[in-house]
PDB file as gemmi writes it, atoms N, CA and C in Angstrom:
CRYST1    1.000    1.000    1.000  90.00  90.00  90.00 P 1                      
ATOM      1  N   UNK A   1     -21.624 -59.891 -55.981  1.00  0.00           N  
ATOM      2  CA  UNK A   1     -20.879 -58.656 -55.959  1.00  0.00           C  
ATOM      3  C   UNK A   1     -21.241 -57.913 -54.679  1.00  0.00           C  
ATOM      4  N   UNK A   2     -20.197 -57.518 -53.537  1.00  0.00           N  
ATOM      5  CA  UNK A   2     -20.586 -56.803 -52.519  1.00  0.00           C  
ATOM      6  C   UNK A   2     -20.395 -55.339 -52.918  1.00  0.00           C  
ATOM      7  N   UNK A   3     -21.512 -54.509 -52.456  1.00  0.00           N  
ATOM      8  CA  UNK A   3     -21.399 -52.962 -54.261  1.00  0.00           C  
ATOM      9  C   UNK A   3     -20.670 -52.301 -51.997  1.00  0.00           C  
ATOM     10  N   UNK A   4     -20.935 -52.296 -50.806  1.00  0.00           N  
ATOM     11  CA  UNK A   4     -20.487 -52.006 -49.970  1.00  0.00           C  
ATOM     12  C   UNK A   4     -18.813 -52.059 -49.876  1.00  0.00           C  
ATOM     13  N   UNK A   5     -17.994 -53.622 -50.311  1.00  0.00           N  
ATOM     14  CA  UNK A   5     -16.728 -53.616 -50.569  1.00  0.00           C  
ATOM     15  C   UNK A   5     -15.991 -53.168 -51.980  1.00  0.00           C  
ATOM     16  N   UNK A   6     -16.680 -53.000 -52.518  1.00  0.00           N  
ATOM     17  CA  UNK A   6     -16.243 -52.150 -53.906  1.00  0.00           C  
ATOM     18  C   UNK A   6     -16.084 -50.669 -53.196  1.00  0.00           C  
ATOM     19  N   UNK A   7     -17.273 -50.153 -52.746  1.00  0.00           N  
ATOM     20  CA  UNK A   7     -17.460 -49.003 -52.730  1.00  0.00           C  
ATOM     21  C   UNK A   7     -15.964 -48.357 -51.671  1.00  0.00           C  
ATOM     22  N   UNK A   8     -16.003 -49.188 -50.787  1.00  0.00           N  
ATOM     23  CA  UNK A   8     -14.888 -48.674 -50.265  1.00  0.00           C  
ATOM     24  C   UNK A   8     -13.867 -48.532 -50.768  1.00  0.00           C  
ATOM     25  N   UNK A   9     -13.068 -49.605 -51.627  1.00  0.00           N  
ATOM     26  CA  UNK A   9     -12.126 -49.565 -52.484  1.00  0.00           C  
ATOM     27  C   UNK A   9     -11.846 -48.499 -53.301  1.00  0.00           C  
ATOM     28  N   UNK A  10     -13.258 -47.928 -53.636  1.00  0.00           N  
ATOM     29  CA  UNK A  10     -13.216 -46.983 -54.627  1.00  0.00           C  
ATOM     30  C   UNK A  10     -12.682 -45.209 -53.673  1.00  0.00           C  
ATOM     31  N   UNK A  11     -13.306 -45.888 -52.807  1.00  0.00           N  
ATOM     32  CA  UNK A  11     -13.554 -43.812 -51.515  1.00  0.00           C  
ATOM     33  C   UNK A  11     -11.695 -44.568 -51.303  1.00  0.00           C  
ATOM     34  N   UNK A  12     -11.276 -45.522 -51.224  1.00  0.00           N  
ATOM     35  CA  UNK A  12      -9.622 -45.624 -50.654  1.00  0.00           C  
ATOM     36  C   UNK A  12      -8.819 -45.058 -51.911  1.00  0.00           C  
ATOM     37  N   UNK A  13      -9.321 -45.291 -53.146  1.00  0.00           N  
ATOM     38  CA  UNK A  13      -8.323 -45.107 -54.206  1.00  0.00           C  
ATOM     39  C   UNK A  13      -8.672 -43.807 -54.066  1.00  0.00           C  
ATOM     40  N   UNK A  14      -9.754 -42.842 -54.425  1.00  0.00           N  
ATOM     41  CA  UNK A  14     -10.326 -41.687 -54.571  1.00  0.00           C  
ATOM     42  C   UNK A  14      -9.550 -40.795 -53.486  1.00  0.00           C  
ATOM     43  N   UNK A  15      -9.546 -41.634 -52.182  1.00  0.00           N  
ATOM     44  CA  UNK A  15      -9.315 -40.857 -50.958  1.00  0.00           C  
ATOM     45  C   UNK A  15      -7.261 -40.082 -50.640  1.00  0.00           C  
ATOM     46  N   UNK A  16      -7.054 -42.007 -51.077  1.00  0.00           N  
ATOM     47  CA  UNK A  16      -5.389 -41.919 -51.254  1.00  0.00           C  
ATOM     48  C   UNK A  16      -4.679 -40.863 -52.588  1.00  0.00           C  
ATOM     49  N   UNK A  17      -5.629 -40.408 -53.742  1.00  0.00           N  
ATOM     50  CA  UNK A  17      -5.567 -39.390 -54.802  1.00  0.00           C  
ATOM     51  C   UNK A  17      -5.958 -38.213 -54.602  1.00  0.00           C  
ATOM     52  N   UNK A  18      -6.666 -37.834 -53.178  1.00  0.00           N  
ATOM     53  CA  UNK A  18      -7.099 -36.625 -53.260  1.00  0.00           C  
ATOM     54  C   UNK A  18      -8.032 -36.262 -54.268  1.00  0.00           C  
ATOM     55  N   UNK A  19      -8.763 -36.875 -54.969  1.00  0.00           N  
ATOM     56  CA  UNK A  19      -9.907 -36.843 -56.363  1.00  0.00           C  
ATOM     57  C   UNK A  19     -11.277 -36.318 -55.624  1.00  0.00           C  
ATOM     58  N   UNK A  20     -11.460 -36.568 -54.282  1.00  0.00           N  
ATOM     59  CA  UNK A  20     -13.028 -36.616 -53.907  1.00  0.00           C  
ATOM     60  C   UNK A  20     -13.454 -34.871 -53.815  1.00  0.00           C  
ATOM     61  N   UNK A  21     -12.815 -33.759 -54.003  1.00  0.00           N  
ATOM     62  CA  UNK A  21     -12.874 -32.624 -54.766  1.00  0.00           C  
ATOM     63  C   UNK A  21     -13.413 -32.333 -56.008  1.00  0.00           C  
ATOM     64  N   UNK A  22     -13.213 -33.762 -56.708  1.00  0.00           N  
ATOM     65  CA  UNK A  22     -13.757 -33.880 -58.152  1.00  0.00           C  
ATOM     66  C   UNK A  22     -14.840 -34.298 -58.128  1.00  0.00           C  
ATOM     67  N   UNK A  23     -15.177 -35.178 -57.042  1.00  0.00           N  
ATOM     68  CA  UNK A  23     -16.559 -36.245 -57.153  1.00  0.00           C  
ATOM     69  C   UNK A  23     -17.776 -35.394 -56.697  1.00  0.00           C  
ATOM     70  N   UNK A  24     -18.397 -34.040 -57.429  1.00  0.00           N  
ATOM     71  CA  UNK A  24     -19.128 -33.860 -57.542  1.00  0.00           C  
ATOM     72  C   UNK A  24     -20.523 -34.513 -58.527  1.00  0.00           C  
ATOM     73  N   UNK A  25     -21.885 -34.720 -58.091  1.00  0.00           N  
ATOM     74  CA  UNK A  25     -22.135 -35.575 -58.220  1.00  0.00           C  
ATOM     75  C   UNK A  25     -22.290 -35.265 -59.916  1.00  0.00           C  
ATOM     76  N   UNK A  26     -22.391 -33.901 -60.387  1.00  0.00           N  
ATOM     77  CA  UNK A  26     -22.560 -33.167 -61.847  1.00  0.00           C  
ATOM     78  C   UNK A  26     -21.364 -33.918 -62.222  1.00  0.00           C  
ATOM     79  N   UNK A  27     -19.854 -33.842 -61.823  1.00  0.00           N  
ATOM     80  CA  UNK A  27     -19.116 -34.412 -62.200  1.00  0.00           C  
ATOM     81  C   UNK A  27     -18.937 -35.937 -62.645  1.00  0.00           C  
ATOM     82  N   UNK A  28     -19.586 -36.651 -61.414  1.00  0.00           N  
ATOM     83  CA  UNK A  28     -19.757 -38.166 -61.587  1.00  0.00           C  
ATOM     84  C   UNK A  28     -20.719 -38.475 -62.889  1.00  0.00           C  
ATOM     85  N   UNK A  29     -21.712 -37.771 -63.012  1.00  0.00           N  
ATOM     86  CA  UNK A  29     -22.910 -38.263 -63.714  1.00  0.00           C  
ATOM     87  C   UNK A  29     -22.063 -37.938 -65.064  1.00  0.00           C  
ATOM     88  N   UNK A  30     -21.542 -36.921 -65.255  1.00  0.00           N  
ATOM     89  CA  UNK A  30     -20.620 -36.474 -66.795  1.00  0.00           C  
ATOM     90  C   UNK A  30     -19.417 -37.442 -67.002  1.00  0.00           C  
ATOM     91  N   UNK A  31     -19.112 -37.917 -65.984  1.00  0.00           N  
ATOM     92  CA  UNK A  31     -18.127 -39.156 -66.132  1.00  0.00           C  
ATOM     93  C   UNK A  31     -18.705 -40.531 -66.625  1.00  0.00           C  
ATOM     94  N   UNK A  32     -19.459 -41.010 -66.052  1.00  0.00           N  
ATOM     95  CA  UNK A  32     -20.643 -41.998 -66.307  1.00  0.00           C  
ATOM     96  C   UNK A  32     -20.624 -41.891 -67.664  1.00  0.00           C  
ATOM     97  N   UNK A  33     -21.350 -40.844 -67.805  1.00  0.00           N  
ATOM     98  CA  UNK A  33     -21.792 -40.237 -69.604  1.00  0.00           C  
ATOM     99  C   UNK A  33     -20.641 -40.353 -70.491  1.00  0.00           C  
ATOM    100  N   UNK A  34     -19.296 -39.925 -70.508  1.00  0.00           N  
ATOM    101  CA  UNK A  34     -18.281 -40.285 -70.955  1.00  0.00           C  
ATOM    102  C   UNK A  34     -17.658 -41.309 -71.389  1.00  0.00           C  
ATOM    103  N   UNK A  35     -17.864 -42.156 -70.010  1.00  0.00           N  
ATOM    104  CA  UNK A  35     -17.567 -43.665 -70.460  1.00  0.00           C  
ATOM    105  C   UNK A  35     -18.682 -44.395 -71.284  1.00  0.00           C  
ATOM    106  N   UNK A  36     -19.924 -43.840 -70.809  1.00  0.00           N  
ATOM    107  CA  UNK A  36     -20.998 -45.058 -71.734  1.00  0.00           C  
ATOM    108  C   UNK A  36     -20.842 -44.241 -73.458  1.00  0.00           C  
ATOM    109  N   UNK A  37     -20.576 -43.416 -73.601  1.00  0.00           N  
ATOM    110  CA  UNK A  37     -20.275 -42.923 -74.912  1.00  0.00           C  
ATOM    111  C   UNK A  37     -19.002 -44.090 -75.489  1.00  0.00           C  
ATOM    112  N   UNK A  38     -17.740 -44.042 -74.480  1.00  0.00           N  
ATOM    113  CA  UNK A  38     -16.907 -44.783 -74.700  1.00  0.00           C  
ATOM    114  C   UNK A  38     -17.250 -46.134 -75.205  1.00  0.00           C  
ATOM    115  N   UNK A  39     -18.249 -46.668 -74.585  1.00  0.00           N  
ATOM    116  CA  UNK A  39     -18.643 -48.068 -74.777  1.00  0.00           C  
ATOM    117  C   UNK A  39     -19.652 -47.899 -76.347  1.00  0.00           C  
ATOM    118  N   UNK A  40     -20.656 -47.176 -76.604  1.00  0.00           N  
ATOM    119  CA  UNK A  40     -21.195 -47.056 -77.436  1.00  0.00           C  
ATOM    120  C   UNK A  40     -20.226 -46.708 -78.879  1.00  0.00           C  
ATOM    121  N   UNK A  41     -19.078 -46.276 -78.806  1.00  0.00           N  
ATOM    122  CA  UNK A  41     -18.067 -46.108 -79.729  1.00  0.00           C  
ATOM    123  C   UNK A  41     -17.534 -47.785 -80.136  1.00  0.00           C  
ATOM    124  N   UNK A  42     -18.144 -48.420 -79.604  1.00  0.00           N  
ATOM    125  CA  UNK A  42     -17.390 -49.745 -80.193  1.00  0.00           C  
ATOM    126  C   UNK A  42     -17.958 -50.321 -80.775  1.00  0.00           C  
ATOM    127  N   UNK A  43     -19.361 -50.136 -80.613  1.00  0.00           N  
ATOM    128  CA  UNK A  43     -20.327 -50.615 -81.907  1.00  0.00           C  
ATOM    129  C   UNK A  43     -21.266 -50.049 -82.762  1.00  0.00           C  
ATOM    130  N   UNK A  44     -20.283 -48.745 -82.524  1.00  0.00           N  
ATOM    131  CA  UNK A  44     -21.002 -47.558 -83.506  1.00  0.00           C  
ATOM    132  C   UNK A  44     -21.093 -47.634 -85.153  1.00  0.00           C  
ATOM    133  N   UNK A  45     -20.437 -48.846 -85.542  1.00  0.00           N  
ATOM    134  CA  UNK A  45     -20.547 -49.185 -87.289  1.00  0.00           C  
ATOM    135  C   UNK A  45     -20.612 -50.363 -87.535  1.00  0.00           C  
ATOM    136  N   UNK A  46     -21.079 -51.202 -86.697  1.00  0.00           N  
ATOM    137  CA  UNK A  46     -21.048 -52.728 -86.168  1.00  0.00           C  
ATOM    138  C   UNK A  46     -22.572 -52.498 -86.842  1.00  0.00           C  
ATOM    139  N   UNK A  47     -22.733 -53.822 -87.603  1.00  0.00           N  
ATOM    140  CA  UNK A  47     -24.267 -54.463 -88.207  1.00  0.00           C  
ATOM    141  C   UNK A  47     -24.569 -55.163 -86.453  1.00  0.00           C  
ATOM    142  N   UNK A  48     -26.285 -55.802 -86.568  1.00  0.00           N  
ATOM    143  CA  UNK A  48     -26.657 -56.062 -85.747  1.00  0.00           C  
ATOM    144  C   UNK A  48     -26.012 -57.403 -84.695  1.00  0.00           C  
ATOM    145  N   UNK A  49     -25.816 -58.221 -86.234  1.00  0.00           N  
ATOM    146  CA  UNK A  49     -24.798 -59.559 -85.901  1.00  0.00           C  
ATOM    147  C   UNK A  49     -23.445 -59.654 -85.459  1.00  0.00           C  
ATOM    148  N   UNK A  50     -22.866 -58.392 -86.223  1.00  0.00           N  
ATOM    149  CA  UNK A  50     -21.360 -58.067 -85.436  1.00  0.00           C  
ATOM    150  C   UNK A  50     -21.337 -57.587 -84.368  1.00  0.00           C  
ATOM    151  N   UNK A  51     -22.524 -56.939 -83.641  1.00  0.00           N  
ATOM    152  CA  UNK A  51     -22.401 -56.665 -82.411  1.00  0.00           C  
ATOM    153  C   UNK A  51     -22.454 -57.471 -81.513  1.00  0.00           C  
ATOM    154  N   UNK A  52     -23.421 -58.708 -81.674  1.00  0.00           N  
ATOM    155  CA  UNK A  52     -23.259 -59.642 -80.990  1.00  0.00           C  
ATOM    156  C   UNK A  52     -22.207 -60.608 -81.025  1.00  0.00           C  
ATOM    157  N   UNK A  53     -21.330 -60.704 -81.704  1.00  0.00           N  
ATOM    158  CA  UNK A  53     -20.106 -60.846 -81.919  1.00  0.00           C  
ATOM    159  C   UNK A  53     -18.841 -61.000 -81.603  1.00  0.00           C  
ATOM    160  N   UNK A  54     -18.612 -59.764 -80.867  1.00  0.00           N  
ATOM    161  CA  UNK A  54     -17.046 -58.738 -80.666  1.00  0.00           C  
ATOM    162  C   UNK A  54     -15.884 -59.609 -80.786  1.00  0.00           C  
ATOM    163  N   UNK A  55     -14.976 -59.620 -81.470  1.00  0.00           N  
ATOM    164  CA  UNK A  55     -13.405 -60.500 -81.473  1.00  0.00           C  
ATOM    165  C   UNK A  55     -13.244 -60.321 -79.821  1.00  0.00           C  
ATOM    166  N   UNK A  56     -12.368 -61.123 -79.698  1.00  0.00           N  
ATOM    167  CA  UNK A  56     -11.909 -61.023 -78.073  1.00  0.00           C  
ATOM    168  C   UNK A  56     -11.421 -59.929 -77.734  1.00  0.00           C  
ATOM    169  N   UNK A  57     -10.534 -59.256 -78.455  1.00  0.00           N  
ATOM    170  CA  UNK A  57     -10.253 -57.472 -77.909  1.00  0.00           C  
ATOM    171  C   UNK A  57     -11.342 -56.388 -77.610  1.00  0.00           C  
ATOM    172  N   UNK A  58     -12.275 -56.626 -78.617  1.00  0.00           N  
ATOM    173  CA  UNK A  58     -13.153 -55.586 -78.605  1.00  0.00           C  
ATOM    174  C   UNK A  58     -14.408 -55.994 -77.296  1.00  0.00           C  
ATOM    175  N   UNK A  59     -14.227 -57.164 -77.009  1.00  0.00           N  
ATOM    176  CA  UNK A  59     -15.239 -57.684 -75.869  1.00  0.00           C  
ATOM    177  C   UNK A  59     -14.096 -57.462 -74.716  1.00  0.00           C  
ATOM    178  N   UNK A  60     -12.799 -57.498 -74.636  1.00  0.00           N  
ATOM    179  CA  UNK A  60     -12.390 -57.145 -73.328  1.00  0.00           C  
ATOM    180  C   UNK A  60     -12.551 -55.315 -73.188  1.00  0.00           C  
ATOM    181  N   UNK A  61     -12.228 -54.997 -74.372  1.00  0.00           N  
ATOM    182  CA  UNK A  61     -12.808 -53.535 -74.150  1.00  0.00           C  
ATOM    183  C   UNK A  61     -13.838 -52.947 -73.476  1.00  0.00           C  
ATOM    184  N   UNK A  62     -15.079 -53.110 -74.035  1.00  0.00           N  
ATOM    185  CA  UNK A  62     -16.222 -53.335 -73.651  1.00  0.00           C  
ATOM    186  C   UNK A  62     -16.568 -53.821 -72.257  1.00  0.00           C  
ATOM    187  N   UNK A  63     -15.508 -54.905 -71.837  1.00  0.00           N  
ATOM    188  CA  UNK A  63     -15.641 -55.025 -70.520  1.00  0.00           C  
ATOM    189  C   UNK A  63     -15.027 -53.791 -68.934  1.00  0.00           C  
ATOM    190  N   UNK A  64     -14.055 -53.086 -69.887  1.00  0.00           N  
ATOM    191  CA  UNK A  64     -13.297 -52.157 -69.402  1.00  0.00           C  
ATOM    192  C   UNK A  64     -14.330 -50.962 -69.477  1.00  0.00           C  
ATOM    193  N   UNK A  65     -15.298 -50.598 -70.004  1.00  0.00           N  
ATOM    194  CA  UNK A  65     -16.114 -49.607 -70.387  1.00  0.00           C  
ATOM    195  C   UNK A  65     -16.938 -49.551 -69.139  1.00  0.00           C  
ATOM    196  N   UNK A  66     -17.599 -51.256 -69.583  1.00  0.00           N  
ATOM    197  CA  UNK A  66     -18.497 -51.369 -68.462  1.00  0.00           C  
ATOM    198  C   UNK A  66     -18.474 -51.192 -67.073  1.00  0.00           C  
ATOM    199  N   UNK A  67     -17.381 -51.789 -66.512  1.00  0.00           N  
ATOM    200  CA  UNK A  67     -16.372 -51.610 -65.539  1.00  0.00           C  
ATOM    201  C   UNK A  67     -16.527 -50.233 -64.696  1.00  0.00           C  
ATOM    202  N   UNK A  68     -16.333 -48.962 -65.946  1.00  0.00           N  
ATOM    203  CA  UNK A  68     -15.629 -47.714 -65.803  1.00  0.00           C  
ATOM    204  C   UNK A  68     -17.275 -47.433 -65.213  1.00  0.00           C  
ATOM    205  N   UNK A  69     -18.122 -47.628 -66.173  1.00  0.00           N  
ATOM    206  CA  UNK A  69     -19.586 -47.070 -66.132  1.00  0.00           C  
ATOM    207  C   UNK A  69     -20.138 -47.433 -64.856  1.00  0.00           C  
ATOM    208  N   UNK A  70     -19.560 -48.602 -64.119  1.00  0.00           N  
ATOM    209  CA  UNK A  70     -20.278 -49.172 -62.793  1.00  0.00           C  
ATOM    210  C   UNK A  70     -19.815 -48.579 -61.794  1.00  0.00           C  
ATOM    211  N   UNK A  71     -18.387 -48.417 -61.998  1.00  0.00           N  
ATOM    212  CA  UNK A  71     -17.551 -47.633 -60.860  1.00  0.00           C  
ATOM    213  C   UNK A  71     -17.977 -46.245 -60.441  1.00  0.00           C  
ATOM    214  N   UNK A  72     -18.460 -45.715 -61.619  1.00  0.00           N  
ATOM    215  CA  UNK A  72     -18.657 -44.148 -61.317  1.00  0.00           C  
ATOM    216  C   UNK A  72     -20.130 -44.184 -60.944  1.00  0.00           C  
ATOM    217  N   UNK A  73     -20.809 -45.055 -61.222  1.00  0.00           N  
ATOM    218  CA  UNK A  73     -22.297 -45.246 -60.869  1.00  0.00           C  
ATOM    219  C   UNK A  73     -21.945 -45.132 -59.403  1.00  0.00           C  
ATOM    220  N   UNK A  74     -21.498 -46.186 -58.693  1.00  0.00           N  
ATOM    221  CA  UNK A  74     -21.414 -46.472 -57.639  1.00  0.00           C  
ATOM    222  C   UNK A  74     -20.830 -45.083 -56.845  1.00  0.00           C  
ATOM    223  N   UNK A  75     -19.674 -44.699 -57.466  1.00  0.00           N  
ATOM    224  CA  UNK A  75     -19.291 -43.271 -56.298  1.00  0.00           C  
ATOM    225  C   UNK A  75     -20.576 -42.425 -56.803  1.00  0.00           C  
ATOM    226  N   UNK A  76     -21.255 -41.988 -58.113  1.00  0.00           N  
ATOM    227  CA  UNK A  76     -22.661 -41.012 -58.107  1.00  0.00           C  
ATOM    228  C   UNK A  76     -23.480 -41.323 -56.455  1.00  0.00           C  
ATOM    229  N   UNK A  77     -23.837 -42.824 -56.683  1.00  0.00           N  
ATOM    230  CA  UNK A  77     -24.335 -43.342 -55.471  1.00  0.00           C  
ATOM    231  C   UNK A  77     -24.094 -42.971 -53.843  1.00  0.00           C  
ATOM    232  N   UNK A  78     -22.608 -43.474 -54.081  1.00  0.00           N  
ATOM    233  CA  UNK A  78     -21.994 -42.787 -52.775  1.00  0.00           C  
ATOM    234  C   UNK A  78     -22.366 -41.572 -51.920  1.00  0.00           C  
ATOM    235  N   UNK A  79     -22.126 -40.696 -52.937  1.00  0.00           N  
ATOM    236  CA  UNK A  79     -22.307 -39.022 -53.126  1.00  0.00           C  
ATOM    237  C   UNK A  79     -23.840 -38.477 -52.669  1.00  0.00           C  
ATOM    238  N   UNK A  80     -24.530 -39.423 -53.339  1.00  0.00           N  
ATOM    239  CA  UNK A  80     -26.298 -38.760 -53.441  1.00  0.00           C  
ATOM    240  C   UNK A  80     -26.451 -39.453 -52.328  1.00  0.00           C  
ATOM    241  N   UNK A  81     -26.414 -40.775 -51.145  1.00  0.00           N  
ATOM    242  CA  UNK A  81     -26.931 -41.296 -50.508  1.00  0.00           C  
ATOM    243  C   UNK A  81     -28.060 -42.534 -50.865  1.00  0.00           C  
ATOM    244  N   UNK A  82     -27.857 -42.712 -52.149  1.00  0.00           N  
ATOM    245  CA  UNK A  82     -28.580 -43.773 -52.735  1.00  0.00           C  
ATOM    246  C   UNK A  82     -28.106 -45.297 -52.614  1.00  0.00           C  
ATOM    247  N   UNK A  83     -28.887 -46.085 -51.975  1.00  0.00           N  
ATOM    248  CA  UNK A  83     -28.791 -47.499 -52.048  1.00  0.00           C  
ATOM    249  C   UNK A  83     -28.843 -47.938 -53.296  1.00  0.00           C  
ATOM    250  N   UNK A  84     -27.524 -48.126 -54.001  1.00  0.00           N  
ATOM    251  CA  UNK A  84     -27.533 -48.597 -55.518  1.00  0.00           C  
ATOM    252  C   UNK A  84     -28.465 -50.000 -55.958  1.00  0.00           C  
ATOM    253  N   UNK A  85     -28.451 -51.093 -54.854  1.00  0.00           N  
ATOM    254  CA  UNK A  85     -29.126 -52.103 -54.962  1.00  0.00           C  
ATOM    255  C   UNK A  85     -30.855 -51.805 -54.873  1.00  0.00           C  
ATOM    256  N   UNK A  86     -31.054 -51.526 -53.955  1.00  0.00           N  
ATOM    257  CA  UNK A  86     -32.316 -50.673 -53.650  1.00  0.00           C  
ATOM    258  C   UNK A  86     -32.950 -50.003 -54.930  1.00  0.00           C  
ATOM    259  N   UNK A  87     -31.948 -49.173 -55.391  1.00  0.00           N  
ATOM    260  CA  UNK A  87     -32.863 -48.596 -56.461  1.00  0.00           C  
ATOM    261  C   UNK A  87     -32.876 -49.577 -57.386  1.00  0.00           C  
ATOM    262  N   UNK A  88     -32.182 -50.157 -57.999  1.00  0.00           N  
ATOM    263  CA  UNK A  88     -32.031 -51.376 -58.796  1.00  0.00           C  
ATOM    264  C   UNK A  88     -33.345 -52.729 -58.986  1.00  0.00           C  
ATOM    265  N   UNK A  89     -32.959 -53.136 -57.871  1.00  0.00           N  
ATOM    266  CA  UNK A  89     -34.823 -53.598 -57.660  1.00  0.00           C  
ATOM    267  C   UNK A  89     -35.634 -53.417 -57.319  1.00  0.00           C  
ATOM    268  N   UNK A  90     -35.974 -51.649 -57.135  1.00  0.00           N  
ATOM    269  CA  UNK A  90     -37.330 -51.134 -57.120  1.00  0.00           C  
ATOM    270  C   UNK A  90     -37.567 -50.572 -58.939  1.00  0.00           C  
ATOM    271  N   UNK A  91     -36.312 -50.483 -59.267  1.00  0.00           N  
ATOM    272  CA  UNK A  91     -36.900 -50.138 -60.747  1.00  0.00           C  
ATOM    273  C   UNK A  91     -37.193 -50.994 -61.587  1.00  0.00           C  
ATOM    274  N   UNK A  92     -36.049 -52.663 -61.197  1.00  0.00           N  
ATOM    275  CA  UNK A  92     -37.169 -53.612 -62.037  1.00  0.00           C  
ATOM    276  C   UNK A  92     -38.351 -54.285 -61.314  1.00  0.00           C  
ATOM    277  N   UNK A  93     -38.553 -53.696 -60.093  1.00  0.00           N  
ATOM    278  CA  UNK A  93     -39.696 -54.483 -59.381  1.00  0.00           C  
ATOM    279  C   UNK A  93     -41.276 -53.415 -60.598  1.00  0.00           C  
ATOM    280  N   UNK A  94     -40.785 -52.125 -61.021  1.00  0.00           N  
ATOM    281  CA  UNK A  94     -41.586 -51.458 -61.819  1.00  0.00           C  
ATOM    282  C   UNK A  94     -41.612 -51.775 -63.067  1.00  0.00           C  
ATOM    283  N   UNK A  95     -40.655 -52.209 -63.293  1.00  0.00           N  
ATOM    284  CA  UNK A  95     -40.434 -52.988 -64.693  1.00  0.00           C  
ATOM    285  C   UNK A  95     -41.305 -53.855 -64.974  1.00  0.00           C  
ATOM    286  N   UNK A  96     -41.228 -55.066 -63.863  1.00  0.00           N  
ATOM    287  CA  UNK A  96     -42.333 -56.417 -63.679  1.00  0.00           C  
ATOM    288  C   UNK A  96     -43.610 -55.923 -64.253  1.00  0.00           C  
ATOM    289  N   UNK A  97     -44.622 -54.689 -62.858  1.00  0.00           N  
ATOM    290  CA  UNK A  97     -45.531 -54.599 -62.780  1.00  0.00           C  
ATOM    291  C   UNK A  97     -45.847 -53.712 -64.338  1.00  0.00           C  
ATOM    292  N   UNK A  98     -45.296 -52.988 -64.762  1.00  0.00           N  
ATOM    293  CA  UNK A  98     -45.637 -52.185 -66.385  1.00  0.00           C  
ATOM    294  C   UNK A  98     -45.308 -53.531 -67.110  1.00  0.00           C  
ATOM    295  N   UNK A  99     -44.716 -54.426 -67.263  1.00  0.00           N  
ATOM    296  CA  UNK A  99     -44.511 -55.020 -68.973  1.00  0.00           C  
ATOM    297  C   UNK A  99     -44.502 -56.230 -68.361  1.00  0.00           C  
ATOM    298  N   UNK A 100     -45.195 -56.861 -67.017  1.00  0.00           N  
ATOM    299  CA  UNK A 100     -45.182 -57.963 -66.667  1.00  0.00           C  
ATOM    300  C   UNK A 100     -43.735 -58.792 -67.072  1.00  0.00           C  
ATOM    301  N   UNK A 101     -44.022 -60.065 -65.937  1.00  0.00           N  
ATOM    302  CA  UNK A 101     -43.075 -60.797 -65.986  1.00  0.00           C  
ATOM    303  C   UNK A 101     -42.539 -61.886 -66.631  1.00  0.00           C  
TER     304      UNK A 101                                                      
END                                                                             
């Protein structure tokens, strides 16, 4: 995944909508939050086994959630000046060293 050619895609759609008014980063992070609620709504009455599960609709859903949740990660990113990859494997490089590998 190049998160650099996404990202642009995303500032072109954002840019060609006039939205980047919206992309405050309070805004992004409440968007984020929105969608992962969205995603957590799909296996909010799901036993442990049905979650692992999903019929094929409810797993393309879920994929659409996820999707939503990465996209807005990535413009949060944009916004703050954060190397999304960077932080990514410095937090499981902390991960390693607390709960070993």
């Amino acid at each position: 995944m190049d998160l650099a050619e996404l990202t642009a895609r995303l500032h072109a759609i954002r840019d060609r909508n006039d939205w980047r008014q919206f992309h405050s980063p309070k805004n992004l992070a409440m968007a984020a939050s929105v969608e992962m609620a969205e995603l957590v709504e799909i296996f909010q009455w799901l036993s442990e086994a049905q979650s692992r599960q999903l019929p094929p609709a409810q797993l393309a859903h879920a994929g659409q959630e996820v999707g939503d949740i990465v996209l807005y990660l990535l413009l949060l990113c944009s916004e703050l000046g954060i190397d999304l990859e960077q932080a990514v494997r410095a937090k499981l490089a902390d991960s390693e060293r607390r709960f070993g590998r």
